[in-house]
C-alpha positions in Angstrom: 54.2 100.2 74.2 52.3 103.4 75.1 49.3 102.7 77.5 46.4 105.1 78.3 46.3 106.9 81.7 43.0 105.4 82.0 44.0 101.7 81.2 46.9 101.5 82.7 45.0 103.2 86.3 42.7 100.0 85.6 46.0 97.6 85.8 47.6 98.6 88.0 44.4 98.7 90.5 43.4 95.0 89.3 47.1 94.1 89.7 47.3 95.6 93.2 50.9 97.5 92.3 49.4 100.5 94.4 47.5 101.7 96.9 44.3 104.0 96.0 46.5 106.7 97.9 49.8 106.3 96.0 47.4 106.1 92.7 46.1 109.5 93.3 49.5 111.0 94.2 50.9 109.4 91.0 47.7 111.0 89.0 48.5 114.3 90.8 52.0 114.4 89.3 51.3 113.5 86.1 48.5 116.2 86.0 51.1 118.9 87.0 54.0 117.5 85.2 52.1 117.1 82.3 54.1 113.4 82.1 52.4 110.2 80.9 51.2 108.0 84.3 53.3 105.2 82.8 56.5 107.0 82.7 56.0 107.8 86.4 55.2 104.4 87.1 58.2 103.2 85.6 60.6 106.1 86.9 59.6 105.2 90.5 60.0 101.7 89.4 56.2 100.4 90.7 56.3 98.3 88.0 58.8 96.9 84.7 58.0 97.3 81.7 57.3 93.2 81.7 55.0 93.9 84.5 53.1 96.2 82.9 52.7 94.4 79.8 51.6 91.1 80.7 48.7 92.6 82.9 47.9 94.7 79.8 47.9 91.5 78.0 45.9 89.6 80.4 43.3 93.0 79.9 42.9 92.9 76.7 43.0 88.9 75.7 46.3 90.0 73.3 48.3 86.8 74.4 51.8 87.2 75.8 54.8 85.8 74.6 58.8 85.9 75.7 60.9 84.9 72.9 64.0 83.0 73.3 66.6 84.5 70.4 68.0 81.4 70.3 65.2 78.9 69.3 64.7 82.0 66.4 65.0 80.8 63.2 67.2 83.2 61.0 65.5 82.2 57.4 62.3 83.0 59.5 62.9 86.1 61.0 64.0 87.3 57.7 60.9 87.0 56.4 59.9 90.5 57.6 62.6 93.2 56.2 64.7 94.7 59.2 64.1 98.2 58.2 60.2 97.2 58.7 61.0 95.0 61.6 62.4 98.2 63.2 59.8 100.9 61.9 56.8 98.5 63.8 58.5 97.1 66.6 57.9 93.4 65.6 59.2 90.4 64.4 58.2 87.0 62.9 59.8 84.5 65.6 58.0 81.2 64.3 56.2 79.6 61.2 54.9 76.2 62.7 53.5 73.0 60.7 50.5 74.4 59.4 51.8 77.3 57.9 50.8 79.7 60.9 53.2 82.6 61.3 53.6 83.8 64.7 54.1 87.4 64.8 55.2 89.3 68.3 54.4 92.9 68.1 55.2 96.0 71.0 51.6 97.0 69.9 49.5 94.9 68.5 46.3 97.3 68.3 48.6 99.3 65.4 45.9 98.4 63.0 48.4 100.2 60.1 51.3 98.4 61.2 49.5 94.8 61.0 48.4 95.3 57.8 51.3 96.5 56.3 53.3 93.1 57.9 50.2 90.8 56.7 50.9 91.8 53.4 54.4 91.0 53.8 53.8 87.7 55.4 50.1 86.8 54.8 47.2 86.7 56.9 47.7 83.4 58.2 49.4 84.8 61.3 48.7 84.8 65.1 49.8 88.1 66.5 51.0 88.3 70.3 52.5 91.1 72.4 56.0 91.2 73.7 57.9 93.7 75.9 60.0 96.4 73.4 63.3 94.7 75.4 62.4 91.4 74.3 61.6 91.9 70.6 65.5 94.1 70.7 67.0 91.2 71.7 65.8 89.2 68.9 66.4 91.8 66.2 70.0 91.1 67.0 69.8 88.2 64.6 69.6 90.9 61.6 73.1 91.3 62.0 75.7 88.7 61.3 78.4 87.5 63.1 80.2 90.9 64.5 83.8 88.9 64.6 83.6 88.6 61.0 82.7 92.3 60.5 84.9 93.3 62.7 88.0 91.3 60.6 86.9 92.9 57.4 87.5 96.4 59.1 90.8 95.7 60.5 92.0 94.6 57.3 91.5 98.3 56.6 94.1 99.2 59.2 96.8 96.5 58.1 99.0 99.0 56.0 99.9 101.1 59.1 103.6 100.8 59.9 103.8 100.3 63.2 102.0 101.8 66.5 103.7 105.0 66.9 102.2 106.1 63.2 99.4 104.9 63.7 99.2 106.7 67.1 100.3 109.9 65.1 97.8 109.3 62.0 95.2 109.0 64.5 96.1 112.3 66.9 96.8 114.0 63.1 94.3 113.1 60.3 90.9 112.1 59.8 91.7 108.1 61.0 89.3 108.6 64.2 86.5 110.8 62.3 83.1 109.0 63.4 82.9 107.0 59.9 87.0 105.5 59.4 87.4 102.4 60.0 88.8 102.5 63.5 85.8 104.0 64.8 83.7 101.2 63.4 85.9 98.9 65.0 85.5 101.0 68.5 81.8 100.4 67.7 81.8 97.1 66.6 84.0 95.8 70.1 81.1 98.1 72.2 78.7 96.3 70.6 79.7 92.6 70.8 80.8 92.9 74.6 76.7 94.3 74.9 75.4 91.6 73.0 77.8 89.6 75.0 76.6 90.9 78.9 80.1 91.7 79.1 80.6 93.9 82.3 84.6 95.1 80.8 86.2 95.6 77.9 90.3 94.7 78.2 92.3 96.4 75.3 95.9 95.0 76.1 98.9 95.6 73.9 101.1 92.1 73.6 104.4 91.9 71.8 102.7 91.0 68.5 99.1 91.5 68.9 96.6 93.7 70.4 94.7 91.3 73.1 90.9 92.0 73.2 89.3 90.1 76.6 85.6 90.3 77.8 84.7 90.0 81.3 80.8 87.5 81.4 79.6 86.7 84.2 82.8 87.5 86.6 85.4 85.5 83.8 88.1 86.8 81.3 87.7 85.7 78.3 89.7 86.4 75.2 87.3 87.7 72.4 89.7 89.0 69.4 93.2 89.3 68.2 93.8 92.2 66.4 97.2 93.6 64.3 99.7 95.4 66.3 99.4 97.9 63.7 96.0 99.7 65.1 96.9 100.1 68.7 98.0 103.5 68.4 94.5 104.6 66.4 92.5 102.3 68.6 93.9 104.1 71.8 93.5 107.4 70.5 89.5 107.1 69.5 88.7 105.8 73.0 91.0 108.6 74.5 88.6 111.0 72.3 85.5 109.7 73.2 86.5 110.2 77.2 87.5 112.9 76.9 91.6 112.2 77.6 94.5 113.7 76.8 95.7 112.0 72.8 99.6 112.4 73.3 100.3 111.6 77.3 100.8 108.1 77.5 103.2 107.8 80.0 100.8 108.5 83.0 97.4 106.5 84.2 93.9 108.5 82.9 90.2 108.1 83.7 87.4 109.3 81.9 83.7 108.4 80.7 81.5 108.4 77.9 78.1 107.3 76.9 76.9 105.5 73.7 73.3 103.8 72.9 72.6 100.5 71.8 69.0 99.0 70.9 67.7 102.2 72.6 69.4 101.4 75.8 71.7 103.8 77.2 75.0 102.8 78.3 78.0 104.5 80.3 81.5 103.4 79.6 84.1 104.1 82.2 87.5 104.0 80.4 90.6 103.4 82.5 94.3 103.8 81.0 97.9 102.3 81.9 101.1 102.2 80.6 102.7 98.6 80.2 105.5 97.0 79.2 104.3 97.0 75.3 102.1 100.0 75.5 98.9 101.3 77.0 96.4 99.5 78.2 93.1 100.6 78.4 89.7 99.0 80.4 86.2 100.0 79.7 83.4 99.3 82.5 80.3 99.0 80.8 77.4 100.5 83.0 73.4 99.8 81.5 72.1 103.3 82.7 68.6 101.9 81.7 69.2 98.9 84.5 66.0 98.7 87.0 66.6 97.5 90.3 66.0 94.0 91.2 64.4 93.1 94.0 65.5 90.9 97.0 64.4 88.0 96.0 65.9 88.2 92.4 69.1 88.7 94.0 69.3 85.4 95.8 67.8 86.2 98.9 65.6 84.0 100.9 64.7 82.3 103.8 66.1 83.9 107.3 68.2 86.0 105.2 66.0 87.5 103.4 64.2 88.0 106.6 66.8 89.8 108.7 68.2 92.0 106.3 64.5 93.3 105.0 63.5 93.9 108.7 66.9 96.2 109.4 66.7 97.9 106.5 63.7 99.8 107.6 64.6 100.5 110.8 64.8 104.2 111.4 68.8 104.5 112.6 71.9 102.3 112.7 74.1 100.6 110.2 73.5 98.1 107.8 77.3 97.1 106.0 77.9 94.8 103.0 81.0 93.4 102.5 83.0 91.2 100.0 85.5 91.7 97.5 85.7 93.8 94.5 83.0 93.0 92.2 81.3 90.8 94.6 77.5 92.3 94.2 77.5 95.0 96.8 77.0 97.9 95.1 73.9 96.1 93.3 72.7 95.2 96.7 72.8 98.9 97.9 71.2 100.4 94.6 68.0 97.7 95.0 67.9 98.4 99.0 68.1 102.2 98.1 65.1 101.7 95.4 63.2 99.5 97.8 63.7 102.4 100.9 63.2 105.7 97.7 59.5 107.5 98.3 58.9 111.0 98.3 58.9 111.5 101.7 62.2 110.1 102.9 65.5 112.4 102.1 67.9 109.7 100.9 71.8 111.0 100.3 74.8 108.8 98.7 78.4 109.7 98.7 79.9 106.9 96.0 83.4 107.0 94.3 81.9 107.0 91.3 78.3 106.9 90.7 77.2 103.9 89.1 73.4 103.6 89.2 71.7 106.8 88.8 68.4 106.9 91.1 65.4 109.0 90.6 64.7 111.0 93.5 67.6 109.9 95.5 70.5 112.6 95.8 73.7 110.8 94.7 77.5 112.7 95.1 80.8 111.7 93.6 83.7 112.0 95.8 86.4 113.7 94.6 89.7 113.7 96.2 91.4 115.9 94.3 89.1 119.1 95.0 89.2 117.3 98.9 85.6 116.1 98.8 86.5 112.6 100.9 84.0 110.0 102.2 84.7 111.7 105.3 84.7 115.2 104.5 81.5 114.7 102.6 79.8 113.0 105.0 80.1 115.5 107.2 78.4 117.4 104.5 75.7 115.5 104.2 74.7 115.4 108.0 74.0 119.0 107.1 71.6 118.2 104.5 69.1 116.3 107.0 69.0 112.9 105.3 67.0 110.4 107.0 69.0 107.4 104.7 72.8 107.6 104.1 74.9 105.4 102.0 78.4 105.6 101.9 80.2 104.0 98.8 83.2 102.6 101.3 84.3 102.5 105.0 88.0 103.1 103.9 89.6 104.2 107.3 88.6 104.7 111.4 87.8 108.8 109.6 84.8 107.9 108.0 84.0 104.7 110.2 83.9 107.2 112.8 81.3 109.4 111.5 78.8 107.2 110.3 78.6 105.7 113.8 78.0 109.4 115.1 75.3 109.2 111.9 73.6 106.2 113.2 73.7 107.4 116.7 71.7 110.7 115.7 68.5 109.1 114.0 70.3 108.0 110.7 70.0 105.0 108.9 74.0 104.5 107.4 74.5 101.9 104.8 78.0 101.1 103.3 80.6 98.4 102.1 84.0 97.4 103.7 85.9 94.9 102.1 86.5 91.9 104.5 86.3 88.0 103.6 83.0 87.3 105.3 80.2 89.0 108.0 81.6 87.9 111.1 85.5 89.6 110.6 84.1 92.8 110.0 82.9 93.1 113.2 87.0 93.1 114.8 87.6 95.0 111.4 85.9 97.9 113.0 87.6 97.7 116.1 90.9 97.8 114.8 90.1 101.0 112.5 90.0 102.0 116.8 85.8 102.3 116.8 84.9 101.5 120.6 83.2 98.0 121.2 80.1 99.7 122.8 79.5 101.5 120.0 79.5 99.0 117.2 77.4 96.9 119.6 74.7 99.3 119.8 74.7 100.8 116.3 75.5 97.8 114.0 72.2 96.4 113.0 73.2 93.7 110.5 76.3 92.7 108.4 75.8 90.9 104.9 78.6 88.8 103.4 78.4 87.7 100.0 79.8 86.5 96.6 78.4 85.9 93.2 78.4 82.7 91.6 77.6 82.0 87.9 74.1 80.3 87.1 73.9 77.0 85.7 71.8 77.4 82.1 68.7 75.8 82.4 68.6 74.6 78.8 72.4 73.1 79.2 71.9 71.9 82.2 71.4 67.8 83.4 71.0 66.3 87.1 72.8 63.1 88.1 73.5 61.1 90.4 76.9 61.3 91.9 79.4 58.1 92.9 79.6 57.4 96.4 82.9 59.1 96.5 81.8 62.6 95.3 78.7 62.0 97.7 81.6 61.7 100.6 83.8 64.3 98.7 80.7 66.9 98.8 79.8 66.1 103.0 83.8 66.8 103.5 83.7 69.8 101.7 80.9 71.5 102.9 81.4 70.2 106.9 78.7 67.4 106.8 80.4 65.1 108.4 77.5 64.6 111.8 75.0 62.0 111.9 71.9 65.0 111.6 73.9 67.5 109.0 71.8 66.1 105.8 68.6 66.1 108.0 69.6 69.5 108.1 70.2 70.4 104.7 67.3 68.6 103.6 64.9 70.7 105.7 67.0 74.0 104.2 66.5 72.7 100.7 62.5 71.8 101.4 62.4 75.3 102.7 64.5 77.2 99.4 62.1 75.2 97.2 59.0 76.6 99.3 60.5 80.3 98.5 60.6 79.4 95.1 64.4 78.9 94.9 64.6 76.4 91.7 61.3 76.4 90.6 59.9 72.9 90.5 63.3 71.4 90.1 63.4 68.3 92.1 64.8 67.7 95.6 68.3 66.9 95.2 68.6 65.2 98.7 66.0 63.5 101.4 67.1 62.7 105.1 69.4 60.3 104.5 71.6 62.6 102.1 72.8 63.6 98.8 70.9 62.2 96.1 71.3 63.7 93.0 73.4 67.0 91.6 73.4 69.2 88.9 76.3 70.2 86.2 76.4 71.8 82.9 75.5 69.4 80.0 78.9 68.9 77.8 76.3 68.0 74.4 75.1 71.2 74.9 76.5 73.0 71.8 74.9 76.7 71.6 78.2 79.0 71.4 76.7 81.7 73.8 76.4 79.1 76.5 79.3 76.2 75.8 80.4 76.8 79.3 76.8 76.0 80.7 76.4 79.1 82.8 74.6 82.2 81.8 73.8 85.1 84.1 75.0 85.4 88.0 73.0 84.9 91.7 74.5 86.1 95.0 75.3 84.1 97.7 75.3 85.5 101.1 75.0 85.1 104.7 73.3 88.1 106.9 74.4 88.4 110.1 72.2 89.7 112.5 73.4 91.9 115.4 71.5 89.6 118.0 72.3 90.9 121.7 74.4 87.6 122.4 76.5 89.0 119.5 76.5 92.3 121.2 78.0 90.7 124.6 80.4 89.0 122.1 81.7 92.1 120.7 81.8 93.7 123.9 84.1 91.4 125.0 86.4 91.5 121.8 85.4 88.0 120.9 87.3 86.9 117.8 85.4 86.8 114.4 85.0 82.7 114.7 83.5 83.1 117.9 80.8 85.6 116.7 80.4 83.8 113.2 79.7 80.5 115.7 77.6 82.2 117.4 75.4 83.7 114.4 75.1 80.1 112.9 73.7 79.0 116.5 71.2 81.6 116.0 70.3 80.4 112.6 72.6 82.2 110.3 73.1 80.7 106.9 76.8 80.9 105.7 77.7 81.7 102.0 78.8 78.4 101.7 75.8 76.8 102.6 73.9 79.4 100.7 75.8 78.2 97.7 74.9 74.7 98.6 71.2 74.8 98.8 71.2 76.8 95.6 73.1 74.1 94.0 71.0 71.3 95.0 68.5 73.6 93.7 69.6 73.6 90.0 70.8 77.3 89.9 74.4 76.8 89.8 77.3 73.5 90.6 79.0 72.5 93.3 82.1 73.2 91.8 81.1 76.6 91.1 80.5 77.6 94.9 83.3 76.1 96.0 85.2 78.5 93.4 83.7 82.2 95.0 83.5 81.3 98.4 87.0 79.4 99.5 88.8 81.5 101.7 
């Protein structure tokens, strides 16, 4: 909703978001950008839009409410028209035993719009507020099941003859036009793998069949089975939108488009390659309206969380993420980057390709093509006196190279390398030829980490596990000494102080395991049959300490300096994983999944 300069300065005061000073700055730039203060609050990310909201709430009396979609009664919701839903941002989300309807509004003091909806549904109503995010999400339930749509258009596509005409109908007539049938069907796949969270979009030609697969939460899954017949047209309509060549299908492609959904923007990077039975063609789905997360929301806590936010703001050295593909890195960088963005700290990216856009931060796309390298452009950017550098990747001893020199002249270098956990990328560096005193002296801290998928708290159920998984779970995780659950139960005591959990109960006490948590197989809701919704990292920061130093000086191996960080207090990923599952956030058998080596 649209708050007043003057309110919201009261909110965010009371709420303590700011600092008199960074008020008046704000104030300054509204004034001479002739902005609203909220949309500055929100750009520089000072607050969500849930934040802001819920203190507004709290201001006003107007109570607050975050509606579930799924405990939404259809019959209910349609109560209220859709068109009129949409027109006043609100939706009827509950009609309770004494005939009360329960109306969540974006603004509730839209005196016009309550009356016209009281007319539709009565006056017996309470009326709360809800974020515009929220009240999108639950719209959804206008629309029916998009699978069944979806089959209705494809039966349009059924009298193609084979691929190659359709290919040719497609590159030739009016089949990809935005209103045929095939683009409703590009539309409609967009639009279920949003509703979905999917993070990609697999198109795969089969022998038979066109193979759609969603990726949720880090798994394939297979979503639809469409004819053989509409691969060609398909194709061709996402080639289109990307901006790709129609008729070469012999070579890979890569291009990039945008489309909107429930006033969210979204960026699809589309990715083509011959096969065996045709082309095959990946979309990455990127939510360009995304706003960083903090630390905490990630999955950091404890010493972790500790270490990496005190080396993050020193003024020079290196701070390196690593993991594989699709492991949470670049989502660490872009909430590190957001924490570290003001206006008085020059903050440069090179990133093959960018993927989060940042206000204020000045973000470059390599290209290798035109010869613009991680290498060659960071020696670009050392020309543009940055005082914070990220690097999408430290690919070879090049680039390595240089951002030591960057972190030895006053910079502060972040970056990814791909290794299996902290402690290897330490020798990693060395062998890209990088001289021992200088990683010593310029690596500040190292993060590994994974992501795991999070148990559903409504599907979820604790237990209490046989003697043999009890022994099973000690093996597994090395707790095999007399002290290691003494150990673990302190950890888990200290997760659940951080908040880790919630007020989930302690899964273990000193004597060990006690109970564990798994998805609960009654649990029947379609979205979340598998029990997990959502994903948390696990990680282990590994502090440069100066015994570390001595270690690497003296090309210790990476089990030597990973023994030595857990010494020093280091939490491994796997023991991250551990207390997190004790903690009710994901399963055992889920860790054990990401993080085996």
């Amino acid at each position: 909703m649209r708050i007043s300069d003057s309110i919201l300065e009261t909110l965010l005061g009371r709420a303590q978001l700011v600092t008199p000073e960074q008020l008046a700055t704000l104030k300054e730039e509204a004034a001479t950008s002739k902005r609203p203060l909220q949309d500055l609050v929100l750009d520089r990310r000072i607050a969500d839009e849930r934040t802001i909201v819920k203190a507004f709430a709290e201001e006003t009396g107007i109570p607050y409410v975050e509606i579930d979609p799924r405990n939404v009664d259809k019959e209910v919701l349609n109560k209220i028209p859709e068109r009129v839903s949409r027109q006043y941002m609100a939706v009827l989300f509950k009609i309770d035993e004494e005939g009360v309807h329960h109306l969540a509004m974006e603004d509730p003091d839209d005196v016009q719009a309550v009356n016209f909806i009281q007319k539709e549904i009565g006056t017996n109503s309470s009326i709360y507020i809800a974020t515009r995010d929220n009240i999108l999400s639950v719209m959804d339930l206008y629309r029916g099941d998009v699978n069944k749509e979806l089959t209705k258009v494809i039966e349009v596509q059924r009298t193609a003859e084979d691929t190659e005409a359709a290919a040719n109908a497609a590159a030739n007539n009016e089949d990809i036009s935005e209103d045929s049938p095939i683009a409703q069907t590009v539309n409609l796949l967009l639009e279920y793998a949003i509703r979905s969270h999917a993070s990609d979009i697999h198109i795969e030609p089969r022998e038979e069949f066109v193979q759609v697969r969603y990726r949720i939460d880090g798994m394939l899954k297979e979503v639809n089975r469409l004819p053989k017949s509409v691969m060609g047209a398909l194709i061709s309509r996402i080639k289109i939108l990307a901006n790709l060549k129609i008729d070469e299908r012999r070579v890979p492609q890569d291009g990039r488009f945008k489309t909107s959904f429930n006033s969210r923007q979204y960026a699809l990077r589309v990715s083509t390659l011959p096969i065996a039975d045709g082309e095959k063609i990946v979309m990455r789905i990127l939510d360009e309206s995304n706003q960083a997360v903090t630390l905490e929301q990630l999955g950091y806590w404890g010493k972790a969380l500790e270490d990496i936010t005190r080396e993050i703001h020193e003024p020079n050295g290196i701070v390196l993420m690593t993991g594989p593909t699709g492991s949470g890195k670049s989502t660490s960088l872009f909430s590190i980057l957001t924490l570290l963005n003001s206006p008085n700290v020059n903050i440069s990216t090179l990133e093959d390709p960018v993927e989060y856009k940042i206000p204020g931060v000045n973000q470059t796309q390599t290209n290798v093509k035109a010869g613009m390298t991680y290498a060659s452009g960071l020696r670009a950017l050392l020309r543009q006196d940055p005082n914070i550098i990220m690097v999408g990747e430290v690919r070879d001893g090049e680039t390595a190279g240089l951002a030591i020199q960057a972190a030895l002249t006053g910079h502060m270098v972040f970056s990814t390398l791909h290794t299996n956990n902290a402690a290897t990328t330490l020798p990693r560096l060395l062998d890209m030829g990088i001289e021992p005193f200088l990683i010593s002296s310029t690596i500040r801290a190292v993060v590994g980490q994974r992501l795991i998928r999070k148990l559903h708290k409504d599907s979820r159920q604790n237990y209490e596990p046989s003697e043999d998984e009890k022994n099973e779970v000690s093996k597994m995780f090395g707790l095999t000494s007399p002290d290691a659950w003494k150990v673990i139960h302190e950890l888990e005591k200290q997760a659940m102080a951080a908040g880790l959990g919630g007020n989930t109960p302690l899964s273990t006490d000193e004597n060990g395991l006690k109970t564990l948590w798994r998805a609960d197989k009654d649990f029947t809701d379609d979205d979340v049959r598998e029990g997990y919704r959502g994903r948390v990292g696990i990680y282990e920061v590994l502090y440069n300490s100066s015994s570390v130093q001595k270690l690497i000086m003296s090309h210790a191996t990476s089990e030597e300096i990973q023994a030595q960080a857990v010494r020093e207090g280091m939490i491994t990923m796997q023991l991250d994983g551990l207390i997190k599952a004790l903690r009710g956030e994901t399963t055992v058998e889920e860790v054990l999944r990401v993080s085996r080596e």
